[in-house]
C-alpha positions in Angstrom: 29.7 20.1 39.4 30.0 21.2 35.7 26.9 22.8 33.9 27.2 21.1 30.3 24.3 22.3 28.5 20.6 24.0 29.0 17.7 24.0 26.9 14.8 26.0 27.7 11.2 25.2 26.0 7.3 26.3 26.9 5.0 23.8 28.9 2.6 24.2 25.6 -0.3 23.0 27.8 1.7 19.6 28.6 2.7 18.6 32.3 5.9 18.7 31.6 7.3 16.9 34.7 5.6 14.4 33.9 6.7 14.3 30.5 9.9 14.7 31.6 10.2 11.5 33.5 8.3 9.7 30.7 11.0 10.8 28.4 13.8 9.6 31.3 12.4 6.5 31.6 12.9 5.8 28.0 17.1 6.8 28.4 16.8 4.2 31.4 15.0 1.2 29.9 15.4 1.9 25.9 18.3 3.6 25.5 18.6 1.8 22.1 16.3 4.5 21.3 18.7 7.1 21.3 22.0 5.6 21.6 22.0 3.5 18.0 25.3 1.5 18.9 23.5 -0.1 22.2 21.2 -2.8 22.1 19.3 -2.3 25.0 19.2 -2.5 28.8 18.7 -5.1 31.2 17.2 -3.7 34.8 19.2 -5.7 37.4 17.2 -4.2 40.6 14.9 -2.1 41.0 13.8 -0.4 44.6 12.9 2.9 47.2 15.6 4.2 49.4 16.1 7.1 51.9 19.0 9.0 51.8 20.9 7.1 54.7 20.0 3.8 52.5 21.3 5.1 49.4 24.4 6.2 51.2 25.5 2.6 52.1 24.6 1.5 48.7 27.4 3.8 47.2 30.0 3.2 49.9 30.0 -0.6 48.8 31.3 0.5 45.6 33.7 2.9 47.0 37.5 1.8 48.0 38.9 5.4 47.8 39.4 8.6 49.7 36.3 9.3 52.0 36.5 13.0 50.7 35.0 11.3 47.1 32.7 9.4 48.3 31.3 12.7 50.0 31.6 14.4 47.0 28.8 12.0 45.2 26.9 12.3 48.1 26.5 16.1 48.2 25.4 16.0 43.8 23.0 13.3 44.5 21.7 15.5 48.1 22.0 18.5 46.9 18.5 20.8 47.0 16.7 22.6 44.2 13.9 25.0 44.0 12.9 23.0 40.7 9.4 24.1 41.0 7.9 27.6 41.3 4.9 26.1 43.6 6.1 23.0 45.2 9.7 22.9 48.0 11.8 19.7 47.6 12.1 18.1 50.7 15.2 16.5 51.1 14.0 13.2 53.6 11.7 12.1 50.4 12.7 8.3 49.2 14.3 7.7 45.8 14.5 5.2 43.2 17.6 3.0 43.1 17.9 1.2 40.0 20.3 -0.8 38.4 20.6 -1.2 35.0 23.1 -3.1 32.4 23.9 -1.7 29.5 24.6 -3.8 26.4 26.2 -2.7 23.0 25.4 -4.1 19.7 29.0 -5.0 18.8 31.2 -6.3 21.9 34.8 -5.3 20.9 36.1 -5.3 24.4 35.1 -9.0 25.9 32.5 -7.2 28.3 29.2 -8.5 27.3 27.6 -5.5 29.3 28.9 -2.8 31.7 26.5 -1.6 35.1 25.3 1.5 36.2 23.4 2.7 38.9 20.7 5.1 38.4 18.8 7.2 41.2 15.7 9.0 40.3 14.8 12.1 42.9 11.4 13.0 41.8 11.0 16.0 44.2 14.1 17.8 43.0 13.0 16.8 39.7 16.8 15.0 38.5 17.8 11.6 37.9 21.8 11.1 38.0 23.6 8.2 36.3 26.6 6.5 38.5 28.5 4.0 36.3 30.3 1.2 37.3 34.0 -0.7 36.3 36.0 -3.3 37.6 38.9 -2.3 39.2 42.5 -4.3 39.3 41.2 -6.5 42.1 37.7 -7.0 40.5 35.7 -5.6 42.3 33.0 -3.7 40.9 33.3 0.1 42.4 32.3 3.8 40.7 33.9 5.3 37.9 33.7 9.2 38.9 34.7 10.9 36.1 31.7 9.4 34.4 28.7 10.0 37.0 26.5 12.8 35.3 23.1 14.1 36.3 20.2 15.3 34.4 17.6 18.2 35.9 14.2 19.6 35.0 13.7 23.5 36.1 10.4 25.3 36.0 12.2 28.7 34.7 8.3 30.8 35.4 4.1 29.5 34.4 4.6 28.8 31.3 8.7 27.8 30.4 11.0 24.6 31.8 14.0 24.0 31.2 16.3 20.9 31.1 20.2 21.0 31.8 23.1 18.0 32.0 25.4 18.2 34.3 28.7 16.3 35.0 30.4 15.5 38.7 34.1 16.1 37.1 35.2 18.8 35.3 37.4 17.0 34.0 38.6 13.1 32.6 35.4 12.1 31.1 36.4 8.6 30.2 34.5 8.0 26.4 34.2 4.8 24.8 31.9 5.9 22.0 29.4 3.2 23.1 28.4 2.7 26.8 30.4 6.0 27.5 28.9 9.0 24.8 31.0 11.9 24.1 29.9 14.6 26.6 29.3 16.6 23.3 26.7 14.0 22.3 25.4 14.2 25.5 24.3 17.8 25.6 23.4 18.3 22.1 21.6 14.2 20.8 20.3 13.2 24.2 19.9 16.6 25.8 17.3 17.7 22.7 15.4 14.3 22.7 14.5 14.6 26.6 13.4 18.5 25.8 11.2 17.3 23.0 9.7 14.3 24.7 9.3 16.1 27.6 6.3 18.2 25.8 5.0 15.7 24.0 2.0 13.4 25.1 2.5 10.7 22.5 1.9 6.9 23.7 3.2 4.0 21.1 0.2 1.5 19.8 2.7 -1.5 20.7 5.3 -2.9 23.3 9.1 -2.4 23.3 10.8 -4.2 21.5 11.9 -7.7 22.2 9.8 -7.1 25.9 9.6 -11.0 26.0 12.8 -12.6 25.9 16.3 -11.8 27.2 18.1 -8.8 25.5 21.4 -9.5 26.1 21.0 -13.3 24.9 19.7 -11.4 21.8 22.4 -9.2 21.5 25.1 -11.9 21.7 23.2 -14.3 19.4 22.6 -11.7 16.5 26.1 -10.3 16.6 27.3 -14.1 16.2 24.5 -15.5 13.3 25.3 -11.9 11.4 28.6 -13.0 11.2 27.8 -16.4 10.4 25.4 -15.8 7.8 26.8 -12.5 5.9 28.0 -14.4 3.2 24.7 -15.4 2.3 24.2 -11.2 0.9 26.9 -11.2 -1.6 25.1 -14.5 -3.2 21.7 -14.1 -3.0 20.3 -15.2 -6.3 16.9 -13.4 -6.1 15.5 -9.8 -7.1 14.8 -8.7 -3.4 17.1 -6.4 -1.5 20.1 -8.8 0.1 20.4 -7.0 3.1 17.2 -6.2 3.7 16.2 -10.0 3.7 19.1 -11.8 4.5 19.5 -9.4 8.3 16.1 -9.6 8.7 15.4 -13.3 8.7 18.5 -13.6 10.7 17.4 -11.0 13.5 13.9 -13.2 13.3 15.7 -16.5 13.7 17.9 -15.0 16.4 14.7 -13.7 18.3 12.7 -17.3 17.8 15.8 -19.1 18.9 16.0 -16.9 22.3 12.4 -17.7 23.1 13.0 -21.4 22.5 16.0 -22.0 24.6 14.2 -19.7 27.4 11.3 -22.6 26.5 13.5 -25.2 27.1 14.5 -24.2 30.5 10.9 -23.3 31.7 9.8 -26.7 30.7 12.7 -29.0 31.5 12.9 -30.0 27.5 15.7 -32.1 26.7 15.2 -32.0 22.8 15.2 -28.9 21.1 11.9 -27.4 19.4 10.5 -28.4 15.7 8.6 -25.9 13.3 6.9 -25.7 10.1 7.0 -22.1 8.6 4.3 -21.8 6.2 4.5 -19.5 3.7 8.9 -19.7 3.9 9.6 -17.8 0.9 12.7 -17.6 0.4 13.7 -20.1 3.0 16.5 -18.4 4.8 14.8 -18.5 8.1 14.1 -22.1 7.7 17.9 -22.5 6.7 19.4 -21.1 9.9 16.8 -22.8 11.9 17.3 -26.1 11.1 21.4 -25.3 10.7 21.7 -24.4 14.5 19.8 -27.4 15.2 16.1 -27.3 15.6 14.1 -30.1 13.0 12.0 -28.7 10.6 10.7 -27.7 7.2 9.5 -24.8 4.8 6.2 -24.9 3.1 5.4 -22.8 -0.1 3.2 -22.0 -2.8 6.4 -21.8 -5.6 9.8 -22.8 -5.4 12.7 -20.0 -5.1 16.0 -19.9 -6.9 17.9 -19.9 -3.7 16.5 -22.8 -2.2 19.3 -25.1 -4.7 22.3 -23.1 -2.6 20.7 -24.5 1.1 21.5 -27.9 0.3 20.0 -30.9 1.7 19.8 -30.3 5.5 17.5 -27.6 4.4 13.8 -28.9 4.2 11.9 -26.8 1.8 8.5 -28.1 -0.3 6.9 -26.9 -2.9 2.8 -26.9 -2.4 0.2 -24.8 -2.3 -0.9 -24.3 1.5 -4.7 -24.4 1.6 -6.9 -24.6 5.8 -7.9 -28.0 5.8 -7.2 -31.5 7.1 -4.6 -32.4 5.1 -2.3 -29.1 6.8 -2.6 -30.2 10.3 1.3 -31.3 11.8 0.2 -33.0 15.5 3.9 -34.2 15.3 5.2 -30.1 15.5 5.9 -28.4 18.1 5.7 -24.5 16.4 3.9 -23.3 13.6 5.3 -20.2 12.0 4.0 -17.5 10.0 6.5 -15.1 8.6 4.7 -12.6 6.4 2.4 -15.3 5.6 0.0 -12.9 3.7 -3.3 -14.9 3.0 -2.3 -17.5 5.5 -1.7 -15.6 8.4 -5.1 -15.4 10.0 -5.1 -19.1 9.3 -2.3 -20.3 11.5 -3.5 -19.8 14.8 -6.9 -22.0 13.8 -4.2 -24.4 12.3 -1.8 -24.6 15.4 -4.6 -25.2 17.6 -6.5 -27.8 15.4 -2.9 -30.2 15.5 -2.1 -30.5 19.0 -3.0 -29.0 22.1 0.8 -28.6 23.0 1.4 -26.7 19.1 2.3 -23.3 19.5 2.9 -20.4 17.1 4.2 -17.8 16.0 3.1 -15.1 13.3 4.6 -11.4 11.9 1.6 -9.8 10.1 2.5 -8.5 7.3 -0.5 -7.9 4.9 -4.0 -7.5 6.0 -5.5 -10.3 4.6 -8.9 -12.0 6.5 -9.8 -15.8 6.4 -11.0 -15.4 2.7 -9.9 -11.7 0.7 -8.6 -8.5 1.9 -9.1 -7.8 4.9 -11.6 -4.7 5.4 -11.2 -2.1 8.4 -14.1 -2.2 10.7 -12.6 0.7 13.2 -11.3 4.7 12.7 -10.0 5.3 16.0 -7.3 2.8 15.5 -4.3 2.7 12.6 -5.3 -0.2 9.8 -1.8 -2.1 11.5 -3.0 -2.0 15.1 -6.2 -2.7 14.1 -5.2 -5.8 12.0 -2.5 -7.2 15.2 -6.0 -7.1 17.3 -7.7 -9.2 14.6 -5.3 -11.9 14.7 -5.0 -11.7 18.3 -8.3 -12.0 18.6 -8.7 -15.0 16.1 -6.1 -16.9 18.3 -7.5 -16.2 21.7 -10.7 -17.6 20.5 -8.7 -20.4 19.0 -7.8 -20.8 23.2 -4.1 -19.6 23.4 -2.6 -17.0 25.9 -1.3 -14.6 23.0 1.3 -12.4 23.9 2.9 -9.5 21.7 6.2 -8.2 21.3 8.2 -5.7 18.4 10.6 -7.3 16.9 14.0 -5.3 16.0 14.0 -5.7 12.0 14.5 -3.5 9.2 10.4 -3.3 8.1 7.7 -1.5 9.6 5.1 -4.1 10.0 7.2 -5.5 13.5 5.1 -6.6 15.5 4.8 -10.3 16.2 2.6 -12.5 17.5 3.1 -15.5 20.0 1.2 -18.4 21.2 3.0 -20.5 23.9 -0.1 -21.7 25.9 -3.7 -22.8 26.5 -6.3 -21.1 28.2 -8.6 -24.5 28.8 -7.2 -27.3 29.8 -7.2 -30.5 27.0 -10.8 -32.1 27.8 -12.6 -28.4 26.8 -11.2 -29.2 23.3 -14.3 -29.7 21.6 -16.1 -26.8 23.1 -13.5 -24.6 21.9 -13.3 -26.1 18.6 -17.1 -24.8 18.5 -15.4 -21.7 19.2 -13.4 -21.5 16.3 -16.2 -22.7 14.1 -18.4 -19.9 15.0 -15.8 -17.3 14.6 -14.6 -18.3 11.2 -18.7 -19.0 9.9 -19.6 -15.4 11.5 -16.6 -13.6 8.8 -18.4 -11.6 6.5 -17.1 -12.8 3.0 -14.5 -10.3 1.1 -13.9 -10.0 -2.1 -10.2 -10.6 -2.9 -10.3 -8.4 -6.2 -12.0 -5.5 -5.3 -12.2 -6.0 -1.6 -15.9 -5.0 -1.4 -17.4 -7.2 1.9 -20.7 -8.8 1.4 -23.3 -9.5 3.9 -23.2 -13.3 3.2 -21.3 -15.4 5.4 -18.2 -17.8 4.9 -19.1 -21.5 3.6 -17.4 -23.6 5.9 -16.9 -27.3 6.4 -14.8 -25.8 10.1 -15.4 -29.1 12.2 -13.7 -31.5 9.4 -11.1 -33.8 11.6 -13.4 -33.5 14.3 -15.7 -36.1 13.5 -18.7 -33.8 13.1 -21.3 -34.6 10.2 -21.5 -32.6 7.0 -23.9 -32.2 4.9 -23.5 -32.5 1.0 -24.3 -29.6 -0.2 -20.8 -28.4 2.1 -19.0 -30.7 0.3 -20.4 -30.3 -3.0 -19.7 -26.0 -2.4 -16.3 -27.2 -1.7 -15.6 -29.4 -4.4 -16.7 -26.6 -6.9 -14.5 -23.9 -5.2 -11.6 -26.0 -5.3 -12.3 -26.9 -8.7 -12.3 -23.3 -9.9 -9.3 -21.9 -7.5 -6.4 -24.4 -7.7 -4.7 -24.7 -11.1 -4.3 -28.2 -12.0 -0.6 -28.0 -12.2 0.0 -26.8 -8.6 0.1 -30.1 -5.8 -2.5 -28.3 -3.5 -3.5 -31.3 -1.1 -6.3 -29.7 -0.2 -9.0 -32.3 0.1 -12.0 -30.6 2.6 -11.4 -27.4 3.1 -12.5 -25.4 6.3 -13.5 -22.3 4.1 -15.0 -23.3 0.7 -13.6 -19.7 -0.8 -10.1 -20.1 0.8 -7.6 -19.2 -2.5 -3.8 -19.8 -2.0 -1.3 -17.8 -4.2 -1.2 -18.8 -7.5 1.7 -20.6 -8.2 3.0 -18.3 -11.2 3.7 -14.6 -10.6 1.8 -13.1 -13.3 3.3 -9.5 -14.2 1.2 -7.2 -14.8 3.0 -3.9 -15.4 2.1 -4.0 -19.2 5.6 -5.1 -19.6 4.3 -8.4 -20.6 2.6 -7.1 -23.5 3.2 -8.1 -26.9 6.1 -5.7 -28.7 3.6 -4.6 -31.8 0.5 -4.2 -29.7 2.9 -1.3 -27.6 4.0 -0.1 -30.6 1.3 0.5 -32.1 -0.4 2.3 -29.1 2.4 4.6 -28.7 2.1 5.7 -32.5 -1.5 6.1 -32.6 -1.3 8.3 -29.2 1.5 10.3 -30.7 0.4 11.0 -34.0 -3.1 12.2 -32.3 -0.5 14.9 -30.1 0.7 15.8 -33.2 -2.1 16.0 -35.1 -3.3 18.7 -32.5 -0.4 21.2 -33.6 -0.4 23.1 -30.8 2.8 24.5 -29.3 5.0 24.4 -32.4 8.4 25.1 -31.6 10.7 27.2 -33.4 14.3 26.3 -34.6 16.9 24.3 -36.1 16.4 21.0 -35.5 19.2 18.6 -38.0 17.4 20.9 -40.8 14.5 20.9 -40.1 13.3 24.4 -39.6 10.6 24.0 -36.9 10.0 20.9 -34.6 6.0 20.1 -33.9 5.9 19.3 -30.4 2.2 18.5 -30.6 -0.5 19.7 -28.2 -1.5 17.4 -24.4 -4.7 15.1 -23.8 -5.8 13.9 -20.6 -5.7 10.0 -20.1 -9.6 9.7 -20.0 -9.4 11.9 -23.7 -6.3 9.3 -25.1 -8.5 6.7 -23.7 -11.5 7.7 -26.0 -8.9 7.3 -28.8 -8.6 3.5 -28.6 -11.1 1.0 -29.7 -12.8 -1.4 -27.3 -10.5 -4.9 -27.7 -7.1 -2.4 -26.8 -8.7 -0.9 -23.9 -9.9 -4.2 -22.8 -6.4 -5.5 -23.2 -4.7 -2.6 -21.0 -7.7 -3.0 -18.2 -5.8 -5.8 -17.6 -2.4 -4.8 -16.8 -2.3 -2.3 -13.1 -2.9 1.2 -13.9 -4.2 0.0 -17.7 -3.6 2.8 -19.9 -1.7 5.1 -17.8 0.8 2.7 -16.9 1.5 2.2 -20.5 2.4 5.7 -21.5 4.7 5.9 -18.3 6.9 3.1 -19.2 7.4 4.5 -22.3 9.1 7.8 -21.2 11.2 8.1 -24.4 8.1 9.4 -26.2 5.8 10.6 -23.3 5.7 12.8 -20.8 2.5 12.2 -18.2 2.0 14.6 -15.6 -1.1 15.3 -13.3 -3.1 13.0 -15.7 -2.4 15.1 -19.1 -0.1 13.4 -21.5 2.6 15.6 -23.8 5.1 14.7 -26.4 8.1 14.6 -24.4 10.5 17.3 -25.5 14.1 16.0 -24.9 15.6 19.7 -25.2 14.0 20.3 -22.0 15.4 17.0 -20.3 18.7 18.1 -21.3 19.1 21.9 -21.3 16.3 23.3 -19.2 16.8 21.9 -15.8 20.0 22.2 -14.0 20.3 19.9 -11.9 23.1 19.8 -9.1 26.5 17.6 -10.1 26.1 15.3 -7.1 22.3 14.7 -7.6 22.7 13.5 -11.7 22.7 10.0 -12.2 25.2 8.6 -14.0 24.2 6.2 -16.7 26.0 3.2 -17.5 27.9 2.9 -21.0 27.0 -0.4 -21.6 22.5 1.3 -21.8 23.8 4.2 -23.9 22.8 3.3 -27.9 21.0 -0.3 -27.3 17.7 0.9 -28.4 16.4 3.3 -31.8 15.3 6.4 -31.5 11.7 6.6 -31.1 11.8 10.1 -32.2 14.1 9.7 -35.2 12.4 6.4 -36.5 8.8 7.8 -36.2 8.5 11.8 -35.8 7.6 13.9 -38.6 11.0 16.1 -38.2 13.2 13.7 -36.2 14.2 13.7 -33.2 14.7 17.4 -31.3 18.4 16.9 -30.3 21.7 15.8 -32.0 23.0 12.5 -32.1 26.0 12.9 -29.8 23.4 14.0 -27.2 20.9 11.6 -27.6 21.2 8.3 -25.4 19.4 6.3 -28.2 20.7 5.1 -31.8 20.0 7.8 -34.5 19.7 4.5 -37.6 20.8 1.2 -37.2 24.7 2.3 -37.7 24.7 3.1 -34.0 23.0 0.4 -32.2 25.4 -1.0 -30.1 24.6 -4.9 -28.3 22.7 -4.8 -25.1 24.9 -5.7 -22.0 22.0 -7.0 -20.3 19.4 -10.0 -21.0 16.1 -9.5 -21.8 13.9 -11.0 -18.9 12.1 -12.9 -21.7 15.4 -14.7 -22.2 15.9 -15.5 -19.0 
């Protein structure tokens, strides 16, 4: 045996052995934790053995010398005084388990490689016996891999944690199943110290806890591939990768769970969805490409849905809880950062069929009308939220069942509804249910999100032959009449909630970019010429002859505010962040820091710091010159630094064409 490493660390109040075994658990079953390049583990068998029991095990794996075999015997028997107050007793049962180990990228053909695990809680170790094929194919030990991991109480109030390999000598590394044995006592070594004296519990599951990993792995790896073209094309303003792996990695995990479906149920025909709220339709793309029938609902119509082409079932309309959203033909309903929508979809799903399931990833914490508004402090605003939806769709009468997915956001947690909790004939006493629930909301404002104390006007029970009255449907026809824009399709007849609002069809920007040119203009002069005005912290020198160069004094926002008549302000209240926002995006001129607003002073930007070579951003050529010079157009004594240092035009002479289009244009 071959010490590797030790690290030492105090109990700090924590039962460390048990926090040990917490933290060795997580190397066992998520090793995809620590070890980036795997993608999980599968555990194969599970079970208690005595030492005579464990022995045989091994032997059935062994075809070479007997002295070996022994020598495995005596790491995995041999006895510690791990604990200052407890003997190990050698006869005590362990825990055989065996576990598969599967990478993220499968270079070698193997779509996983074995390995036995044996946990010895009295003697406080858990050692790691891998497995190979040999010539014949028979699956048997691979020795010079077999290493063991120990917990020591060193005294009261210090443990330490050690690795230890069988060999010497001929660790066999792959970089992947196999670490380096340097990895192994620095990475993994540190982890299980620190977890080992830490009493933190996640909010959610493991990630993908209900579906098979390795049919994950092996998908993903294969629509990545597929689909990677789609990031060097990708027409839109979003982040390529960001969207284009995680849709695929959501597609992957959906398409799992279905084909696992298929074989519960004995279906013949694969699945078909609606995802309302598709976006950008890429997860409705590879859906329906690797053959499941189905369509992509949303509120406004992306660039890249032209590039899907027409196998690729995307509609334009603005999604609103009523009647006339109901798909009794569909066998899954999905909800993929749905937003407004989201609490909607399990009242949806179980309104169109009693064999519709779902499928929703929460995103924002919207309620069935507005924002919604936390109601607990002991949880996080996310966990709280997941509970709210799960709650909505187990009143709705599913079974709901949660699972993390593995994508690169961290709002990951999904919800799924495969089954009923009443059987078919209870359907209209549920449905009473889900009226109750959504009539009982408190009303939230979707501006403000202040909650009011009135409830939600609903017309719940329409396509369920119930009676309304007519003030319902007169409430309704007003609300509909003020929400939808004429312009958007919205069929949206009878709403369920009278104050529902989808997302407006146009993105309205409201940065104060979209304000007229003059009306900035003439803001940023008045503001600056009340800076200068103040003359405070004149600055001495030569500036392209000018002998001094007023830098002006600073005013707080709420004192620039006071400045402006009543129709400007009313104009930037607006735009997000008003005011404020304004002076920001116009940095040329204005420096705003802590809520007090100078003259910027671009001596300073360019002399005073020194910032380090690799942290300076280079800027492009083709932005260099394209605009005037605030400074030399409008101050007093021009601008503070010479032409060949300043990135704008000193007079019309040195404008230079803009390389890139104004958004206007576009």
């Amino acid at each position: 045996m071959t010490k590797l490493s030790e690290i030492t660390f105090k109990d700090q109040g924590m039962v460390s052995a048990d926090g040990f075994w917490s933290a060795v658990d997580v190397w066992i079953h998520k090793p995809h934790v620590v070890n980036k390049r795997l993608c999980g583990a599968k555990t194969e068998e599970k079970k208690e053995v005595n030492v005579l029991e464990l022995e045989q095990l091994l032997s059935g794996y062994w075809y070479g010398d007997i002295k070996d075999i022994n020598s495995i015997l005596n790491y995995l028997n041999e006895v510690n005084d791990v604990c200052l107050n407890q003997p190990a007793r050698k006869e005590e049962p362990r825990c055989f388990i065996l576990r598969s180990l599967i990478p993220k990228v499968n270079t070698d053909g193997v779509p996983f490689k074995r390995e036995m695990v044996v946990k010895d809680v009295v003697n406080q170790r858990v050692t790691f016996l891998p497995l190979e094929e040999n010539i014949e194919g028979h699956a048997v030990l691979k020795r010079s891999n077999i290493y063991q991991i120990q917990l020591r109480q060193v005294n009261n109030e210090e443990w330490s944690v050690s690795i230890s390999t069988l060999c010497s000598e001929g660790w066999d590394s792959d970089g992947v199943i196999y670490p380096k044995l340097a990895w192994l006592s620095t990475e993994l070594l540190s982890k299980l110290a620190k977890w080992s004296t830490e009493n933190k519990r996640s909010e959610f599951k493991s990630t993908l806890s209900l579906i098979a990993v390795e049919k994950y792995s092996h998908l993903y790896q294969q629509l990545k591939e597929k689909y990677k073209e789609m990031v060097k094309v990708w027409p839109e303003v979003t982040d390529p990768e960001k969207f284009v792996y995680e849709d695929v990695a959501i597609a992957t995990y959906l398409l799992v769970m279905w084909e696992e479906e298929r074989k519960e149920k004995d279906l013949a025909e694969k699945q078909s969805f609606v995802d309302l709220g598709c976006g950008n339709g890429l997860l409705v793309h590879i859906l329906s490409n690797e053959g499941h029938p189905g369509r992509g609902i949303d509120v406004r119509k992306r660039k890249i849905w032209d590039m899907y082409g027409p196998q690729t079932h995307l509609e334009e309309c603005a999604i609103t809880p009523s009647e006339n959203f109901l798909f009794p033909d569909v066998d899954w309903l999905i909800g993929n950062h749905s937003d407004e929508l989201t609490p909607w979809i399990p009242v949806m799903s179980s309104r169109s069929s009693y064999s519709c399931r779902f499928f929703v990833l929460p995103c924002c914490f919207f309620d069935f009308i507005g924002k919604y508004n936390r109601r607990q402090c002991k949880k996080t605003q996310y966990r709280e939220y997941i509970d709210f939806i799960a709650e909505v769709a187990s009143v709705c009468g599913f079974d709901v069942e949660e699972d993390c997915l593995r994508i690169p956001s961290t709002k990951r947690v999904c919800l799924v509804g495969k089954t009923r909790t009443y059987d078919s004939s209870c359907e209209a006493q549920i449905d009473e249910q889900r009226i109750q629930l959504i009539k009982n909301r408190p009303v939230c404002n979707g501006i403000n999100g202040q909650t009011t104390d009135s409830k939600l006007v609903t017309d719940c029970s329409l396509g369920h032959n119930a009676e309304h009255s007519n003030d319902v449907d007169h409430s309704v026809e007003k609300v509909q009449e003020a929400s939808f824009e004429p312009e958007t399709q919205t069929c949206a007849s009878r709403n369920w909630a009278a104050g529902f609002q989808p997302r407006e069809k146009a993105i309205h920007v409201r940065n104060c970019a979209s304000l007229p040119r003059n009306f900035i203009d003439r803001v940023v002069l008045q503001v600056a010429n009340a800076l200068l005005d103040l003359n405070e912290g004149v600055v001495c020198g030569c500036v392209e002859g000018h002998n001094i160069w007023n830098r002006g004094g600073s005013l707080s926002v709420r004192e620039v505010a006071e400045l402006l008549d009543k129709e400007t302000l009313q104009n930037l209240k607006n735009e997000c962040g008003g005011l404020q926002t304004l002076l920001k995006n116009n940095h040329q001129v204005f420096r705003v820091l802590g809520g007090i607003v100078q003259i910027r002073d671009w001596r300073e930007e360019t002399g005073g710091r020194k910032a380090k070579p690799d942290l300076k951003r280079k800027l492009s050529s083709a932005v260099l010159k394209t605009r005037l010079c605030w400074f030399f157009v409008n101050h007093p004594d021009g601008c503070p630094i010479p032409s060949e240092s300043c990135l704008f035009a000193h007079g019309p002479e040195e404008l230079r064409p803009s390389a890139f289009k104004s958004k206007k244009q576009k």
